[in-house]
C-alpha positions as CSV (number, residue, x, y, z in Angstrom):
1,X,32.2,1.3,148.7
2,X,31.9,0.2,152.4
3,X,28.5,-1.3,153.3
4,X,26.9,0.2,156.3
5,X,24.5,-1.7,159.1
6,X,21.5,-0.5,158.9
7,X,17.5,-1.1,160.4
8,X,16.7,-3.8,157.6
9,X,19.8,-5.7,157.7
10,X,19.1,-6.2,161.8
11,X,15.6,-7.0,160.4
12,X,16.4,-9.5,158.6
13,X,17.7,-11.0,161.5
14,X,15.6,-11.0,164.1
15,X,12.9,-13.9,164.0
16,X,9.2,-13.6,165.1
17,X,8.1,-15.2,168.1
18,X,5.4,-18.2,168.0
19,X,2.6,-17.4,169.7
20,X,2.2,-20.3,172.0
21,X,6.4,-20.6,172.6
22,X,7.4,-21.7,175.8
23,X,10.5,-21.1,178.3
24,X,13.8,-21.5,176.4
25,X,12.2,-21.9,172.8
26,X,13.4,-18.3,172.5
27,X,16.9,-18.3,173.4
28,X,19.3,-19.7,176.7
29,X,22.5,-17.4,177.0
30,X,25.4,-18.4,179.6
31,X,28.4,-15.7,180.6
32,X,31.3,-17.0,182.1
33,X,33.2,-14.1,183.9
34,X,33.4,-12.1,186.9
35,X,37.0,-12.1,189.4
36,X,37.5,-10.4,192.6
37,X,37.1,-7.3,191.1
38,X,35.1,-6.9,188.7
39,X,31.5,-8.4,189.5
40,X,29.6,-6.1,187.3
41,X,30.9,-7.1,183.7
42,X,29.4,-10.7,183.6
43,X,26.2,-9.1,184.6
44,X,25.6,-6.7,182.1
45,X,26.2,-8.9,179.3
46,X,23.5,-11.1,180.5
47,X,21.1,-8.7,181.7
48,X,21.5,-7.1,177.9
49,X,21.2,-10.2,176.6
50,X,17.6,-11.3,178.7
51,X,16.6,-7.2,177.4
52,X,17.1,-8.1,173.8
53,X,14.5,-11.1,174.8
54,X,16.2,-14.5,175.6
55,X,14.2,-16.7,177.8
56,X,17.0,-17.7,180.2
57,X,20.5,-16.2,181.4
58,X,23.1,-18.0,183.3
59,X,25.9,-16.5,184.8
60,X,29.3,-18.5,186.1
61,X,31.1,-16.8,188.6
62,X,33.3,-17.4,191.3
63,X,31.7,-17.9,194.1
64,X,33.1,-15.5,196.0
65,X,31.3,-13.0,194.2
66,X,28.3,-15.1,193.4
67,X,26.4,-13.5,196.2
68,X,27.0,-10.0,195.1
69,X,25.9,-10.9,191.6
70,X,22.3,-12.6,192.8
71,X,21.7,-9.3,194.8
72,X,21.8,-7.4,191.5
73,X,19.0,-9.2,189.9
74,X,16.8,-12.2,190.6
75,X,16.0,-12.5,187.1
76,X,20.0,-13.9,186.9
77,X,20.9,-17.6,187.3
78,X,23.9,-18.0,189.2
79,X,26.5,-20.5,188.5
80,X,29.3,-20.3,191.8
81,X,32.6,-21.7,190.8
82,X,35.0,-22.8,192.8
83,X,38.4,-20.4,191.9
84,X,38.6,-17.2,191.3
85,X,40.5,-18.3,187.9
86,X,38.8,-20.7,185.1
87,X,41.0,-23.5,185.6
88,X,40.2,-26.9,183.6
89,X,38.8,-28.1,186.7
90,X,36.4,-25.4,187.1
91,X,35.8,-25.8,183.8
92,X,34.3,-29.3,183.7
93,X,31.1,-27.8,185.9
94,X,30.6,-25.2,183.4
95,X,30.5,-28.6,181.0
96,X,27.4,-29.7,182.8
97,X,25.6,-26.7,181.5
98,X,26.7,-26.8,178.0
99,X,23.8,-29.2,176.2
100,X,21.5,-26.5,178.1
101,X,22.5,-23.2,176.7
102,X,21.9,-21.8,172.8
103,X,25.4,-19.4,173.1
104,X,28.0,-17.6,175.5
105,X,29.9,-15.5,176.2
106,X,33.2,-15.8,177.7
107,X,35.4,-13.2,178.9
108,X,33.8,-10.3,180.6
109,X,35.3,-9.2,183.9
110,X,37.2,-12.9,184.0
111,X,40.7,-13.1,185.9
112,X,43.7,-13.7,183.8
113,X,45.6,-17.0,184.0
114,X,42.8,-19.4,183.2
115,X,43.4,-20.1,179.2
116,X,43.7,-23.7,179.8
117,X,39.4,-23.5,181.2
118,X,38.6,-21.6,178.3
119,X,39.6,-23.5,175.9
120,X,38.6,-26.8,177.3
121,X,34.9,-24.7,177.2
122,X,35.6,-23.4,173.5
123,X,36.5,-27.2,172.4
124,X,33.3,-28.7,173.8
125,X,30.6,-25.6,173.2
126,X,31.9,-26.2,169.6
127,X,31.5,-29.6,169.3
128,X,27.8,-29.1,170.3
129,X,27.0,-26.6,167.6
130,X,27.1,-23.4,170.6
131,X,27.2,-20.1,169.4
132,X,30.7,-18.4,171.4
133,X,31.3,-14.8,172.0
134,X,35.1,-14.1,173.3
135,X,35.6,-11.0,174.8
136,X,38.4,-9.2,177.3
137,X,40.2,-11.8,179.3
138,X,39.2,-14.8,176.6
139,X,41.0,-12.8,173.7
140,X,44.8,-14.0,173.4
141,X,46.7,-14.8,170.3
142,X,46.8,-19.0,171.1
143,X,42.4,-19.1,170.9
144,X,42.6,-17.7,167.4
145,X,43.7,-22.0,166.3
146,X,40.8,-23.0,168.6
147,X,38.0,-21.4,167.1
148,X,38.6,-21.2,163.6
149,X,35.4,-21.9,161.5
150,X,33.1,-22.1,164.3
151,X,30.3,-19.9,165.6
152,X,32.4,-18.0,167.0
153,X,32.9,-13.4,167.1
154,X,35.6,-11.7,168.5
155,X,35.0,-8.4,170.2
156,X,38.0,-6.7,170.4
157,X,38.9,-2.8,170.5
158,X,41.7,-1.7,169.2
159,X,44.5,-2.5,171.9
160,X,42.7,-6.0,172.8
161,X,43.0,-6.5,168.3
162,X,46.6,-6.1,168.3
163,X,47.0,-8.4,171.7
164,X,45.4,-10.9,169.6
165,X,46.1,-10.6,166.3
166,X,50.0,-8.4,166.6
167,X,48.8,-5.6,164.1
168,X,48.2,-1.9,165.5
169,X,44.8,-0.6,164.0
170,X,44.8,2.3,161.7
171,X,43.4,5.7,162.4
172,X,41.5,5.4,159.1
173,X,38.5,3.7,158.4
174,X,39.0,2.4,154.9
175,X,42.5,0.9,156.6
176,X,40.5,-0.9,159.2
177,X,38.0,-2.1,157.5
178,X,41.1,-3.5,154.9
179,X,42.9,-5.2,158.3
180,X,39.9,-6.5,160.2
181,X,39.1,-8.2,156.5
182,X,42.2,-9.5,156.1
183,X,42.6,-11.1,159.8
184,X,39.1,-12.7,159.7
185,X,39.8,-14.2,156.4
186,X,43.3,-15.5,157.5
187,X,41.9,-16.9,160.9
188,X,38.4,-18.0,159.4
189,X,36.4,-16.1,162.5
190,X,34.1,-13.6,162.8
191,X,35.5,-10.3,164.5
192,X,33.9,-6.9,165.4
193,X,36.3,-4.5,165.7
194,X,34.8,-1.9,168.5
195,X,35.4,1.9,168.0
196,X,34.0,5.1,166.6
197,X,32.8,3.1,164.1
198,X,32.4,-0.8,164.8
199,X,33.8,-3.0,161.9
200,X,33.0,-6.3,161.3
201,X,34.0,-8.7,158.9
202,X,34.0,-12.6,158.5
203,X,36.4,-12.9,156.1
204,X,34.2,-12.7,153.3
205,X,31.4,-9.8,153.8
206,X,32.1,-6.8,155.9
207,X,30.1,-4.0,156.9
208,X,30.7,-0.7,160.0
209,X,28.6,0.1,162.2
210,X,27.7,3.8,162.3
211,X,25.2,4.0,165.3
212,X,26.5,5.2,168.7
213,X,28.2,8.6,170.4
214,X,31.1,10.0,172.7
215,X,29.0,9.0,175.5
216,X,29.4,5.3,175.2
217,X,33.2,5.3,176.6
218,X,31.9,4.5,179.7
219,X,32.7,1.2,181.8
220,X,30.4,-1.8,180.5
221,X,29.1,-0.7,177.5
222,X,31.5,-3.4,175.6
223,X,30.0,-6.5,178.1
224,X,26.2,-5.4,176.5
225,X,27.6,-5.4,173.6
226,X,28.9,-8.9,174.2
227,X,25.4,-10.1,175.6
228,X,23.9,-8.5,172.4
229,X,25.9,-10.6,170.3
230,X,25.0,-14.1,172.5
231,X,21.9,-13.2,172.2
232,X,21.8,-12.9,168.0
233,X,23.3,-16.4,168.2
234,X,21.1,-18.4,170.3
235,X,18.6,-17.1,167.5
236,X,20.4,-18.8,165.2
237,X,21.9,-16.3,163.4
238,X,25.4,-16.9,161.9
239,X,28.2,-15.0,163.6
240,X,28.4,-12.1,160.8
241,X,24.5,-11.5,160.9
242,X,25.0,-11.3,165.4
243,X,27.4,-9.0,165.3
244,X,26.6,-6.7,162.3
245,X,22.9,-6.4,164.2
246,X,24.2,-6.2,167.5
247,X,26.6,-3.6,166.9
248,X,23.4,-1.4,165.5
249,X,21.2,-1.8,168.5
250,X,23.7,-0.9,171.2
251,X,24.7,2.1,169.4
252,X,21.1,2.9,169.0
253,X,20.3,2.7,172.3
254,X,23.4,4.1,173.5
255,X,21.8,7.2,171.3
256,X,18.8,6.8,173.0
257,X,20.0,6.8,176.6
258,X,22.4,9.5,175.5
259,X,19.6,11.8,174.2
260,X,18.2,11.3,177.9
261,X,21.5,12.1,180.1
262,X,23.8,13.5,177.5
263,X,27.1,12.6,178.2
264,X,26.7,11.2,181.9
265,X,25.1,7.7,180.9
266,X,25.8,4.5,182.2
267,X,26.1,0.7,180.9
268,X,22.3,0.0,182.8
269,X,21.0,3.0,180.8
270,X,22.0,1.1,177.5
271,X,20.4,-2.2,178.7
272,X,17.4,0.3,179.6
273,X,16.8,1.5,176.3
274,X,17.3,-1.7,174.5
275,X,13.5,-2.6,174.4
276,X,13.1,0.7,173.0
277,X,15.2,-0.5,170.1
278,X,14.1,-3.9,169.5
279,X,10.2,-3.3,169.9
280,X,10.1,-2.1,166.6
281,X,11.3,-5.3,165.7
282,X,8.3,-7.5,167.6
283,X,6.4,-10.1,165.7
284,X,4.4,-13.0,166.6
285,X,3.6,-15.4,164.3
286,X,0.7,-18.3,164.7
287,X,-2.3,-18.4,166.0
């Protein structure tokens, strides 16, 4: 019988607030993305991440689109870097950052050609104990030797999944649920396979996500998801735990921003409606 994420599991994983917590107790986040073209995606997975309640959200860019990304939000810290691609040379300022940070994600938006700067980032975010979410540009078949058994989740859909892993995904659910089992067990990582239904798996538990609608094809709605996930690790969760619960609360407030605009929503409406989700979920502790 296949398990399904549901309001306690995310529960379970989200952990009170102290009352007399300070700036960063409760979560840094940094994205590493952006190109030429697509300025929006690092953004979104860090605004989503700051709604879900992190304290602090970096973004590294290139700079030529650092700019455009500080006019979106002042709530954003802006990393410029100094090529459009991640090259190992870029790579060493993002380095700087690393002790800083509780998780990242990497990916979103990012321009192609700049494996060698991810995984000089994977190698040393790992060896510091840093939560990693690879998405989009920063899934490739090579990463999979890189990140096995570390913090790390995958967020492919299904034509990114067979990019990195060579297997089409099957129409039906009890198939996918078999392959995305299989492949995390094999390459000792946690992946969330996006779709109608989000599976995830670490190799040893898995679980689908039920929550979402139609309405959630839309551009960005994967980078929330992303900053979701980054955001469920610099809790401290383990990767299976961030992106079972993440997977929930973007498809419940995809729901919820669906129920408002029907099918005509956008990424920002999910961010919107994510502390409509999570307030349920508030608890302070101390005294």
């Amino acid at each position: 019988m296949i398990k399904i994420v549901d309001e306690d599991f995310v529960k379970n994983c989200i952990r009170p607030r102290r009352i007399d917590s300070h700036k960063g107790e409760n979560g840094k986040v940094m994205v590493i993305g952006g190109s030429w073209l697509y300025h929006g995606a690092p953004f979104l997975s860090a605004m989503a991440s700051l709604r879900c309640g992190v304290d602090l959200a970096y973004i590294a860019a290139p700079e030529k689109i650092a700019t455009a990304i500080r006019a979106l939000s002042p709530n954003i810290i802006v990393l410029p870097l100094s090529d459009l691609k991640l090259t190992r040379g870029v790579a060493k300022r993002v380095l700087k950052i690393l002790p800083e940070i509780d998780s990242m994600v990497i990916g979103p938006g990012l321009a192609s050609g700049g494996e060698a700067g991810i995984e000089l980032v994977v190698k040393e975010a790992l060896a510091l104990g840093k939560g990693i979410v690879l998405d989009a540009t920063a899934l490739y078949s090579s990463i999979l030797k890189k990140v096995s058994g570390g913090r790390v989740v995958l967020t492919p859909h299904a034509g990114e999944f067979k990019r990195v892993f060579g297997k089409d995904v099957p129409s039906k659910l009890d198939e996918r649920v078999k392959l995305v089992k299989e492949e995390a067990e094999k390459n000792r990582v946690t992946i969330l396979l996006k779709g109608r239904f989000d599976v995830i798996s670490n190799g040893v538990e898995v679980v689908v996500n039920k929550t979402g609608t139609p309405a959630m094809t839309v551009g960005g709605t994967g980078d929330v998801l992303s900053g979701i996930v980054a955001a469920f690790l610099a809790w401290g969760n383990d990767p299976f735990e961030a992106a079972a619960s993440a997977a929930w609360i973007n498809g419940k407030a995809g729901e919820l921003a669906t129920s408002r605009f029907g099918l005509h929503i956008l990424a920002t409406d999910i961010i919107d409606f994510l502390p409509e989700v999570l307030r349920r979920f508030d608890r302070i502790v101390g005294e």
